[in-house]
DRENDO-1510 file (C-alpha; in Angstrom, 1 decimal, always signed):
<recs>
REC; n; res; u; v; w
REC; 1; UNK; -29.8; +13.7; +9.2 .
REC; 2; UNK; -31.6; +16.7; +7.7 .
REC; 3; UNK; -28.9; +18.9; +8.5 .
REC; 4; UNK; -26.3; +16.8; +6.5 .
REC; 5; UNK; -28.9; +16.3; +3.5 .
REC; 6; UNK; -29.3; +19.8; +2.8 .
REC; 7; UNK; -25.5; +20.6; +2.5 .
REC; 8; UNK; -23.7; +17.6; +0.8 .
REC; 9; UNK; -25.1; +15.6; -2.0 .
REC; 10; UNK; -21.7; +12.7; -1.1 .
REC; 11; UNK; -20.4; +12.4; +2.0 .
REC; 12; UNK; -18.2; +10.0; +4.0 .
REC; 13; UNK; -19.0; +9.0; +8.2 .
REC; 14; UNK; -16.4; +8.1; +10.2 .
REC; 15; UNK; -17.4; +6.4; +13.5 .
REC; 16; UNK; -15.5; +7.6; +16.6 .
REC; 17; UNK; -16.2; +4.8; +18.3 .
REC; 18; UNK; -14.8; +2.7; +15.9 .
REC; 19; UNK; -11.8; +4.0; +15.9 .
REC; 20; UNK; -11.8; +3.4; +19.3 .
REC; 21; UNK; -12.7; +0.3; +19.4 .
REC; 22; UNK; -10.1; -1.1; +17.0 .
REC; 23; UNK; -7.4; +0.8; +18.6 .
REC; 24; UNK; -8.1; -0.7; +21.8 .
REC; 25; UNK; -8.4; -4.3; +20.2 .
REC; 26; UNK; -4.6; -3.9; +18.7 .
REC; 27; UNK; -3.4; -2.9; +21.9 .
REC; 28; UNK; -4.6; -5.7; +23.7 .
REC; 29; UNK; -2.8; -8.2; +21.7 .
REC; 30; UNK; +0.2; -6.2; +21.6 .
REC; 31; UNK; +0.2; -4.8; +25.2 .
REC; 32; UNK; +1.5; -1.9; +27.0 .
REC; 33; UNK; +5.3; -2.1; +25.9 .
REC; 34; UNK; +4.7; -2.3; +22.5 .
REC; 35; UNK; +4.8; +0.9; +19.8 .
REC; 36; UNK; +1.1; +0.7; +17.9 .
REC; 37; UNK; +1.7; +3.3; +15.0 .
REC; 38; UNK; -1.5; +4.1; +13.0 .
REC; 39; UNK; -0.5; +4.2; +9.1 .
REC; 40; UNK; -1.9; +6.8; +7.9 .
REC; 41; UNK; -1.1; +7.1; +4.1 .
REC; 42; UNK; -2.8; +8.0; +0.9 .
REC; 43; UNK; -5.2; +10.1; +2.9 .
REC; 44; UNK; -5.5; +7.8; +5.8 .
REC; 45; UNK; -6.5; +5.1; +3.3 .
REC; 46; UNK; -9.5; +7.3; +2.2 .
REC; 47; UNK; -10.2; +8.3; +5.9 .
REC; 48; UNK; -9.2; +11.7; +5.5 .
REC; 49; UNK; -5.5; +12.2; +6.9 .
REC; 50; UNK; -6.4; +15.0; +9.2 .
REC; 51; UNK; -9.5; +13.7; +10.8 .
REC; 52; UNK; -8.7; +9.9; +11.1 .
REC; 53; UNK; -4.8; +11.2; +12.8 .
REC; 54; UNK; -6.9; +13.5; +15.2 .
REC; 55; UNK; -9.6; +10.8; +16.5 .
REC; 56; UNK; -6.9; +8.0; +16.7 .
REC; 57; UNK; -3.9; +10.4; +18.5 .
REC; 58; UNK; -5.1; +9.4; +22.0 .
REC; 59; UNK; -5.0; +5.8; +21.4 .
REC; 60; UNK; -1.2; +5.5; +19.7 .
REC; 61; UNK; +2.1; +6.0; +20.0 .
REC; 62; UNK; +2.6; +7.6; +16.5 .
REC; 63; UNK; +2.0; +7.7; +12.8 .
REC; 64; UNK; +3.3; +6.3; +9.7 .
REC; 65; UNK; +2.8; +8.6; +6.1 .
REC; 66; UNK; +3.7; +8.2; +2.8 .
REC; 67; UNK; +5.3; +11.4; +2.7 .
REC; 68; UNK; +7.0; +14.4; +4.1 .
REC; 69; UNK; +4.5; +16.7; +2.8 .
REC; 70; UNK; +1.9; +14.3; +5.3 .
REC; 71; UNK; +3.8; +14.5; +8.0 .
REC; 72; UNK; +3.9; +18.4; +7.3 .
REC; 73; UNK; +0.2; +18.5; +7.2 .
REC; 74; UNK; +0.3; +16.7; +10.4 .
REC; 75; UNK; +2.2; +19.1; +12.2 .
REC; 76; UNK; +0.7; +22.2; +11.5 .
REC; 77; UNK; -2.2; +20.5; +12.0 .
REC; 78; UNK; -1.1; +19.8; +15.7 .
REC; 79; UNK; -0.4; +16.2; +15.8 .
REC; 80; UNK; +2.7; +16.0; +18.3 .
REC; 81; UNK; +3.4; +12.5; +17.9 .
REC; 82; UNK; +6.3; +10.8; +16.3 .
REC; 83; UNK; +5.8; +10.4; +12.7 .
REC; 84; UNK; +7.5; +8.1; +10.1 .
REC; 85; UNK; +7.9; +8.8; +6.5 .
REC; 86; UNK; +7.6; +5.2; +4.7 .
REC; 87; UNK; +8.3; +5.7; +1.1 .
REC; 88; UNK; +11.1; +7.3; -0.6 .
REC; 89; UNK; +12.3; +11.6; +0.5 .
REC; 90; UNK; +13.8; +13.3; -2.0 .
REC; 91; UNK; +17.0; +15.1; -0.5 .
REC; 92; UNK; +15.7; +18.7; -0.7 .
REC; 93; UNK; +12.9; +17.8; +1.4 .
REC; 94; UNK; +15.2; +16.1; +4.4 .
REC; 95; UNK; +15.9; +19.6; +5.9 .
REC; 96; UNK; +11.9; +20.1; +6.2 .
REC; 97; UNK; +12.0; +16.7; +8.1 .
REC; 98; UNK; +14.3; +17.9; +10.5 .
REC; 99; UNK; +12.9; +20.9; +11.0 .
REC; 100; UNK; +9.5; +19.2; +12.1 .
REC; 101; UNK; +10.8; +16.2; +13.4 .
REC; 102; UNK; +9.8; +14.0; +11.0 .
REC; 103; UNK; +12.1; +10.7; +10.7 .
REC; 104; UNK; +12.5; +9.3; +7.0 .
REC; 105; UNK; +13.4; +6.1; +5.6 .
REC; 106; UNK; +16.6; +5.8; +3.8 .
REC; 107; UNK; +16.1; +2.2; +1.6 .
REC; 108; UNK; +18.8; +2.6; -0.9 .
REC; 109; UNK; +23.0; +3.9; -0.9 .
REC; 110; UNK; +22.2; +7.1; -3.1 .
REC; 111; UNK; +19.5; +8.1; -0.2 .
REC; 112; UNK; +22.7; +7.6; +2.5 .
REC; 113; UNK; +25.0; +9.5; +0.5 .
REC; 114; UNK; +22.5; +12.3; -0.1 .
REC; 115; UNK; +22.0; +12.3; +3.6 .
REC; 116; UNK; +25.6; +13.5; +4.0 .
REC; 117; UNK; +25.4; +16.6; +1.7 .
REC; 118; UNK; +21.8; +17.6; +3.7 .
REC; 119; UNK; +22.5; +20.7; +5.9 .
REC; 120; UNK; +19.7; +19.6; +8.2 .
REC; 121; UNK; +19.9; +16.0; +8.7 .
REC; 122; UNK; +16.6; +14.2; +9.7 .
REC; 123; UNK; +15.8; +11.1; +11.8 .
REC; 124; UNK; +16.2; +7.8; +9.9 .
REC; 125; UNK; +15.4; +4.5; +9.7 .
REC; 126; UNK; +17.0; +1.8; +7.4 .
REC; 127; UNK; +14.3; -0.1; +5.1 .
REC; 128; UNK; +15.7; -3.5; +4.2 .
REC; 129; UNK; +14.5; -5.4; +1.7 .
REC; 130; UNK; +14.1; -9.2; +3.1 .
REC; 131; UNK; +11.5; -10.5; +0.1 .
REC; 132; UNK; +9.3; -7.7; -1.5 .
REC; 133; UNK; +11.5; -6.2; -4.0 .
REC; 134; UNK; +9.9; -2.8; -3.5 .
REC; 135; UNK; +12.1; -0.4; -1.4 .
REC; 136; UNK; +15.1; -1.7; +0.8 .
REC; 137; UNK; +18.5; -2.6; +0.8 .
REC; 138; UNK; +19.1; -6.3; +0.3 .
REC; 139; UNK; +20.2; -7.7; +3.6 .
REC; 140; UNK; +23.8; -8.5; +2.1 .
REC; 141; UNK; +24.4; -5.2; +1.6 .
REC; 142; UNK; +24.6; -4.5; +5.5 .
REC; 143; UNK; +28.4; -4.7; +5.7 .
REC; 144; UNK; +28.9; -2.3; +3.2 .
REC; 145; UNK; +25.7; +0.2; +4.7 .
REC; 146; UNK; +27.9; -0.4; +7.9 .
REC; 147; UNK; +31.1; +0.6; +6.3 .
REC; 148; UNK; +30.0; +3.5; +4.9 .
REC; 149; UNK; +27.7; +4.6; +8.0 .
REC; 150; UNK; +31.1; +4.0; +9.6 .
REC; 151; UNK; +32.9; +6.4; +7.5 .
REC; 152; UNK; +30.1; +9.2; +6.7 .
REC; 153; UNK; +29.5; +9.4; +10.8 .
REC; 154; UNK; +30.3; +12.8; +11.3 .
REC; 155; UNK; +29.2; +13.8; +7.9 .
REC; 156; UNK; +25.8; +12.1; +9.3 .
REC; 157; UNK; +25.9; +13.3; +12.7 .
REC; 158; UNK; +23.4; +10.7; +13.9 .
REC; 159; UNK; +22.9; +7.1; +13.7 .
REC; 160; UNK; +19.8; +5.3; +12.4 .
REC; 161; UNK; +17.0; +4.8; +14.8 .
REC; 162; UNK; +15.1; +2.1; +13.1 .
REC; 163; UNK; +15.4; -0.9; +11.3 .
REC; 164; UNK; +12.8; -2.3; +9.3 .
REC; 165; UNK; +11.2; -4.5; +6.4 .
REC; 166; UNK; +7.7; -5.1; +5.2 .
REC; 167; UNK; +6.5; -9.0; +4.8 .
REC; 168; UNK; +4.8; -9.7; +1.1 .
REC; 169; UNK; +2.5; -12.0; +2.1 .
REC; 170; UNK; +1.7; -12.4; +5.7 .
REC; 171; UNK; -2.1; -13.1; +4.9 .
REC; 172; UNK; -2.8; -16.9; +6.2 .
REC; 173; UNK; -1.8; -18.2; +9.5 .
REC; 174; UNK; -1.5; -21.8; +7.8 .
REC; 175; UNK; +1.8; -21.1; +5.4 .
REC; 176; UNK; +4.2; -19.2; +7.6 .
REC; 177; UNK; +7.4; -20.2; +5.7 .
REC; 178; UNK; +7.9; -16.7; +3.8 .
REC; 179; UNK; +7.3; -14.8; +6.6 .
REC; 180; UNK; +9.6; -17.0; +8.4 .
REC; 181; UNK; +12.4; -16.5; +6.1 .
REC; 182; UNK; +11.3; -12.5; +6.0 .
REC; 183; UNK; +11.9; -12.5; +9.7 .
REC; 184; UNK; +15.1; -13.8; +9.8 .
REC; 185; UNK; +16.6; -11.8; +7.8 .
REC; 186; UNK; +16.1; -9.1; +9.0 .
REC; 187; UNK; +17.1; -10.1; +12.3 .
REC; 188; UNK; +20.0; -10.9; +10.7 .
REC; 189; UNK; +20.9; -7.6; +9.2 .
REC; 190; UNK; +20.0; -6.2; +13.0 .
REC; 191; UNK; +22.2; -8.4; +14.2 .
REC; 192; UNK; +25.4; -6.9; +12.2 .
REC; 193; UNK; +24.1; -3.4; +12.7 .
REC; 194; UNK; +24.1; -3.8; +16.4 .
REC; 195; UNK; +27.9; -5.9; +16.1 .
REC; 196; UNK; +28.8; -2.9; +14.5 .
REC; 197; UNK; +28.1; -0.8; +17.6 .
REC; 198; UNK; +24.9; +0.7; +16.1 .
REC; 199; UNK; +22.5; +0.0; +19.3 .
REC; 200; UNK; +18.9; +0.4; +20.3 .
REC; 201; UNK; +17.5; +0.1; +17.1 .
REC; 202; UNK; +13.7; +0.3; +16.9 .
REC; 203; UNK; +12.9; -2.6; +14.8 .
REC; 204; UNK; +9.6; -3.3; +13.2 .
REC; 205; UNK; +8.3; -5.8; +10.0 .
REC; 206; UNK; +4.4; -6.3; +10.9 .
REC; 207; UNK; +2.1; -4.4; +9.3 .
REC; 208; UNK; -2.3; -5.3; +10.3 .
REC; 209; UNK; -1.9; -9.1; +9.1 .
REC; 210; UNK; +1.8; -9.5; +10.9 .
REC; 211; UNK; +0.7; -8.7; +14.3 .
REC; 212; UNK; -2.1; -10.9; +14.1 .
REC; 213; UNK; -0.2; -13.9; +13.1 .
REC; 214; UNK; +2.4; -14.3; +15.2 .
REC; 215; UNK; +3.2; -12.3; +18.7 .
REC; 216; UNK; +7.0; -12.8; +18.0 .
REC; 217; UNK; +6.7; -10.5; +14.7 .
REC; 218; UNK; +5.7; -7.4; +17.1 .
REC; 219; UNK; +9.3; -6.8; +17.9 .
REC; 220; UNK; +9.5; -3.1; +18.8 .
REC; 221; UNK; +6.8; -1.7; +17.3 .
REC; 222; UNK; +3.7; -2.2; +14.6 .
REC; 223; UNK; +2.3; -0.8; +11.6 .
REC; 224; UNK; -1.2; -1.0; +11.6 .
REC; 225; UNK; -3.3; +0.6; +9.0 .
REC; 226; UNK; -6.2; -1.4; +7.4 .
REC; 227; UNK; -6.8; -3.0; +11.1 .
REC; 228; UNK; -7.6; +0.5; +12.6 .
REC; 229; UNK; -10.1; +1.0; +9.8 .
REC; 230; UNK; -12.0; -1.7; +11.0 .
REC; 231; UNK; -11.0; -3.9; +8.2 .
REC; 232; UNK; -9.4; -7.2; +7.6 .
REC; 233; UNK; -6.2; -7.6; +5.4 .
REC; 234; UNK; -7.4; -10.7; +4.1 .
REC; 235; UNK; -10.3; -13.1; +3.8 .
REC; 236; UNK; -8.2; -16.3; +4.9 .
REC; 237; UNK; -7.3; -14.3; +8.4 .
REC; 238; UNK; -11.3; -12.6; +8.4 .
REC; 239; UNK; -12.0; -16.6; +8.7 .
REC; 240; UNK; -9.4; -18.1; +11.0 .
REC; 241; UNK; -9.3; -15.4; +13.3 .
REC; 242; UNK; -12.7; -13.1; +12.8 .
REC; 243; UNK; -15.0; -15.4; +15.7 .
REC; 244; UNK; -12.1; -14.0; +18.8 .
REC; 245; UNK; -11.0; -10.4; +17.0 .
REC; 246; UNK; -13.8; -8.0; +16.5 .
REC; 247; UNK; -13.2; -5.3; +14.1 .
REC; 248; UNK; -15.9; -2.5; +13.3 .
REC; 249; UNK; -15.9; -0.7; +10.0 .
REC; 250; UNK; -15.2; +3.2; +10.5 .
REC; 251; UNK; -16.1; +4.1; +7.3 .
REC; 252; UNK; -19.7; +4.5; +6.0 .
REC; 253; UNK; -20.0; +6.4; +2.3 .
REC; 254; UNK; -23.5; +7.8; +1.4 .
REC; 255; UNK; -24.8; +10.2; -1.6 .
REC; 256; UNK; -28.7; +11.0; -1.9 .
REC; 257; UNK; -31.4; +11.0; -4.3 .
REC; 258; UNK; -31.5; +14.1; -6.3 .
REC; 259; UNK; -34.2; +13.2; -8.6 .
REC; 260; UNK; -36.8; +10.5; -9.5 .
REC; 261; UNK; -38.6; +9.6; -12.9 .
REC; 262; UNK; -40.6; +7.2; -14.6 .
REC; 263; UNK; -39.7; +5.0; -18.0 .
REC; 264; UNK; -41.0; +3.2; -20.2 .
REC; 265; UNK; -40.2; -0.3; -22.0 .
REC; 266; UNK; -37.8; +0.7; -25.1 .
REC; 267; UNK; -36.3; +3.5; -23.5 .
REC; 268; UNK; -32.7; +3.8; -23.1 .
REC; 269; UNK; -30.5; +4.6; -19.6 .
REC; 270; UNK; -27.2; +6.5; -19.9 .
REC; 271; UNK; -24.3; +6.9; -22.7 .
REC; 272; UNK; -24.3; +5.0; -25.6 .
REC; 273; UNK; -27.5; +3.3; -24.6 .
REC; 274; UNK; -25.8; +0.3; -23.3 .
REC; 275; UNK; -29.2; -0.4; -21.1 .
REC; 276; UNK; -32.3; -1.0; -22.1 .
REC; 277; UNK; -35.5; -1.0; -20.4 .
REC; 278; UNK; -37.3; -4.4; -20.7 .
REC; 279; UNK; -40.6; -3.0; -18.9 .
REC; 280; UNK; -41.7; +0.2; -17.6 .
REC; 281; UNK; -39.9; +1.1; -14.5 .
REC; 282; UNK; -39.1; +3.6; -12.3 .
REC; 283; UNK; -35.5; +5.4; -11.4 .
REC; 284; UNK; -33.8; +7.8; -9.1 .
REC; 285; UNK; -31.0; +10.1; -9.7 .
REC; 286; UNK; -27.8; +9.9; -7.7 .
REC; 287; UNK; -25.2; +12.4; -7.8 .
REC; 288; UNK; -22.0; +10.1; -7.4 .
REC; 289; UNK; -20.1; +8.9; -10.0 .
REC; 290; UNK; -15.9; +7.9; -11.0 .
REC; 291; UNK; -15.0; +11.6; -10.4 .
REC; 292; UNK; -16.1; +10.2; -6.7 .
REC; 293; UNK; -14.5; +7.3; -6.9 .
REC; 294; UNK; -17.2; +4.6; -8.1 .
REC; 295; UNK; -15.7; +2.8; -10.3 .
REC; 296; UNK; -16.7; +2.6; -14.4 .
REC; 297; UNK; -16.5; -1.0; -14.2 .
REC; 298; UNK; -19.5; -1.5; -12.0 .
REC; 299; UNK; -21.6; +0.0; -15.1 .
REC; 300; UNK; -24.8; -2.6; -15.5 .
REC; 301; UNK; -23.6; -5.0; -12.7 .
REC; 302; UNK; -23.2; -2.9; -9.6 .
REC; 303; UNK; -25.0; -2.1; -7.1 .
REC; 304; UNK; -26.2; +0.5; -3.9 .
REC; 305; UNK; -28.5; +0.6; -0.9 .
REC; 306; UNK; -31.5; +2.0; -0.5 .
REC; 307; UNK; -33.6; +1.5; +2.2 .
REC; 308; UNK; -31.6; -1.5; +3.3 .
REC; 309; UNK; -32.3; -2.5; -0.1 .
REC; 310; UNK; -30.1; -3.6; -3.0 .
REC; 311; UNK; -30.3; -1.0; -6.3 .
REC; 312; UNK; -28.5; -2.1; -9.3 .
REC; 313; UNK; -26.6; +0.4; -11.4 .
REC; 314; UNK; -28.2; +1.1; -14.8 .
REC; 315; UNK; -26.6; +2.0; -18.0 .
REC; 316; UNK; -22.8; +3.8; -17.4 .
REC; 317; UNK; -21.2; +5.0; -14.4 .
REC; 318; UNK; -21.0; +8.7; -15.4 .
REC; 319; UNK; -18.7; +11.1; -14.1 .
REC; 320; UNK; -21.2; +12.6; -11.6 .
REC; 321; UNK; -24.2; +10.5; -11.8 .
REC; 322; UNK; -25.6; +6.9; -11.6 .
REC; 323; UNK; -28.7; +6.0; -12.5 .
REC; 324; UNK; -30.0; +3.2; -10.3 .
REC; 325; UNK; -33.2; +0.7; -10.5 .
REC; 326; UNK; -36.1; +1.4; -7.8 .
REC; 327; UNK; -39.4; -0.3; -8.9 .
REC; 328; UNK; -39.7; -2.0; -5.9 .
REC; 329; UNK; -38.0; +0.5; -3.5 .
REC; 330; UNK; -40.3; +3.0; -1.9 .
REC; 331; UNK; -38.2; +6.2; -1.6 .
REC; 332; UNK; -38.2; +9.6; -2.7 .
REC; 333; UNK; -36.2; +12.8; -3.4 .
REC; 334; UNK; -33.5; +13.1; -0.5 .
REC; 335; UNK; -33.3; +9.7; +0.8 .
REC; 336; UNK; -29.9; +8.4; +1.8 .
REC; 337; UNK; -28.0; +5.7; -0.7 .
REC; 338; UNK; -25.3; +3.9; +0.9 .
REC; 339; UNK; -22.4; +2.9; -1.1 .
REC; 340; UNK; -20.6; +0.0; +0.5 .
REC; 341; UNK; -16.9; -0.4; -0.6 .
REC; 342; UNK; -16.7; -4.3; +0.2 .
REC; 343; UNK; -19.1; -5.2; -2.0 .
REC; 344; UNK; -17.7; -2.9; -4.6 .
REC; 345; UNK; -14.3; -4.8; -4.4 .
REC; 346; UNK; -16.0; -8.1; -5.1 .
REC; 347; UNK; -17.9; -7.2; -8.0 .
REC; 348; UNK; -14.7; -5.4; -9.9 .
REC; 349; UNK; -12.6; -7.7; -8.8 .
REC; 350; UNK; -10.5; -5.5; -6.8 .
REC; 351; UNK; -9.2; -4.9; -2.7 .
REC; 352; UNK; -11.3; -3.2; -0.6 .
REC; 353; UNK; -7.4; -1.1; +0.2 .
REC; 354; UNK; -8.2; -0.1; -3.5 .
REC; 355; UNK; -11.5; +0.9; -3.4 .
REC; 356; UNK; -11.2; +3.2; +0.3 .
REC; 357; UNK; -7.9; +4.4; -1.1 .
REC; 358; UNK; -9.2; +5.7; -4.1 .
REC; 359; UNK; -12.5; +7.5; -2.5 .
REC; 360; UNK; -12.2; +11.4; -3.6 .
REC; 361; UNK; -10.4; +13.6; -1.2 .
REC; 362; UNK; -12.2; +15.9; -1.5 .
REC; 363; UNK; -15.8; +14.2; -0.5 .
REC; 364; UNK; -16.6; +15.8; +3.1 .
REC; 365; UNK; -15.9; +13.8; +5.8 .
REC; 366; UNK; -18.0; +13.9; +9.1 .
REC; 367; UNK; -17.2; +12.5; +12.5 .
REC; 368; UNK; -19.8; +10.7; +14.2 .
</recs>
């Protein structure tokens, strides 16, 4: 530990095992046959893009980014496995994805014609839009995608490889009907692509919550990205489901003491003294603040571990700093305070997605 504490002041630990662990519980329920793609957006949902791809590439059968210019990093950083851009490629980037063999989505008509002016035409795979109303072509749209994949085919010069949609709300095992309809349609639309002689599509709708509600949602492949972090996508399925599936958090965030002082009743803590001390007191220093990714809003009310003991957040969240209570907390200069993104969510009212997501890039990252 005394190694880390003398070079970073914030750091993030992601546990190998972990990673291990919750790859190896996602392929059990899926099995052997199965695709299990890690999703590794928005910096690996905090993870770090890099690391996380590197400890999980063993384990899976490919990755899922936000972007080309992930995938990119990807590749040059060595990943060889397939990768899957999930939200929208501008055109002048689809000759980059064919150069690294990175497969795109194509969601709407002026992404399809665009595909047919590209010089270098990429891997795709057709986002349909069955109930989210984010990306995706509406499902009755497929004759008309078929007609003009039909037409554009040598313009193309390939076919799609994937089908796919995204369900909005597969969180509770208990009210399956939206999911339901989800499904269907998208078998539908599969169904009309494959009349139409389009064959072999890889087709895939369930993200973390999906695969674990129902095996028939795992189709070709599945998405999983909050699962692999060792996190649920939802209290309801934590509850029904948390006693048989073990998940183990692979994120742990720390910073450390940098300072400690004594202060006396009537003084004031932070920016525009919104605290003031009742009683004299003691504080330490901590050198993490919103630039970091701590939110403002847990000014006052939140709180961090030290010594396996809760410290509550004086005065404002500052840009680099906190200043936290310890009268009762026997620590000093260099001790370790753990910052634990759960119980951050709770207290602002947020998603834990939010709160990992948001976590600084640039914050070290160590394997352990």
């Amino acid at each position: 530990m005394i190694n880390k504490l003398t070079r970073y002041k914030v750091w993030l630990e992601i546990d190998e095992k972990a990673v291990a662990h919750n790859i190896k519980v996602f392929r059990q329920i899926i099995g052997e046959k199965i695709g299990l793609w890690s999703v590794v957006k928005s910096n690996a949902y905090g993870h770090g893009l890099v690391l996380f791809s590197k400890l999980a590439e063993e384990g899976v059968d490919g990755f899922c980014v936000d972007s080309v210019v992930e995938g990119l990093k990807l590749r040059r950083e060595g990943i060889k496995k397939p990768i899957l851009v999930l939200g929208p490629t501008l055109p002048p980037l689809y000759s980059i994805a064919k150069k690294f063999n990175i497969t795109i989505s194509i969601s709407n008509i002026e992404g399809l014609k665009a595909l047919t002016l590209a010089k270098n035409k990429p891997n795709f795979h057709l986002k349909i839009d069955t109930g989210m109303h984010r990306q995706g072509f509406y499902p009755e749209e497929i004759n008309k995608i078929i007609r003009l994949l039909g037409n554009w085919k040598l313009k193309i010069g390939n076919s799609p490889k994937g089908i796919y949609s995204h369900f909005a709300s597969a969180k509770d095992i208990n009210y399956p009907s939206f999911n339901e309809l989800q499904f269907s349609k998208l078998q539908i639309a599969n169904s009309k692509l494959e009349g139409a002689g389009f064959k072999n599509l890889k087709k895939h709708i369930s993200a973390t919550a999906g695969t674990l509600i129902n095996p028939k949602y795992h189709l070709d492949m599945i998405r999983i990205g909050i699962g692999l972090y060792g996190l649920w996508p939802s209290k309801e399925l934590e509850i029904q489901l948390g006693d048989k599936i073990k998940l183990k958090p692979a994120l742990a965030w720390f910073a450390l003491i940098s300072e400690i002082k004594k202060v006396k009743k009537g003084d004031y803590i932070g920016y525009d003294l919104t605290e003031r001390i009742h009683k004299d007191g003691k504080i330490a220093i901590v050198p993490i603040g919103y630039w970091h990714g701590l939110p403002r809003s847990l000014s006052s009310i939140g709180e961090v571990w030290v010594k396996n003991q809760p410290a509550r957040i004086m005065g404002r969240v500052s840009m680099d700093l906190i200043v936290i209570d310890i009268l009762n907390i026997n620590c000093k200069v260099g001790d370790e305070v753990e910052i634990k993104p759960m119980e951050i969510a709770q207290k602002t009212n947020s998603s834990h997605y939010e709160i990992i997501t948001r976590i600084n890039p640039l914050i070290k990252k160590i394997a352990v």
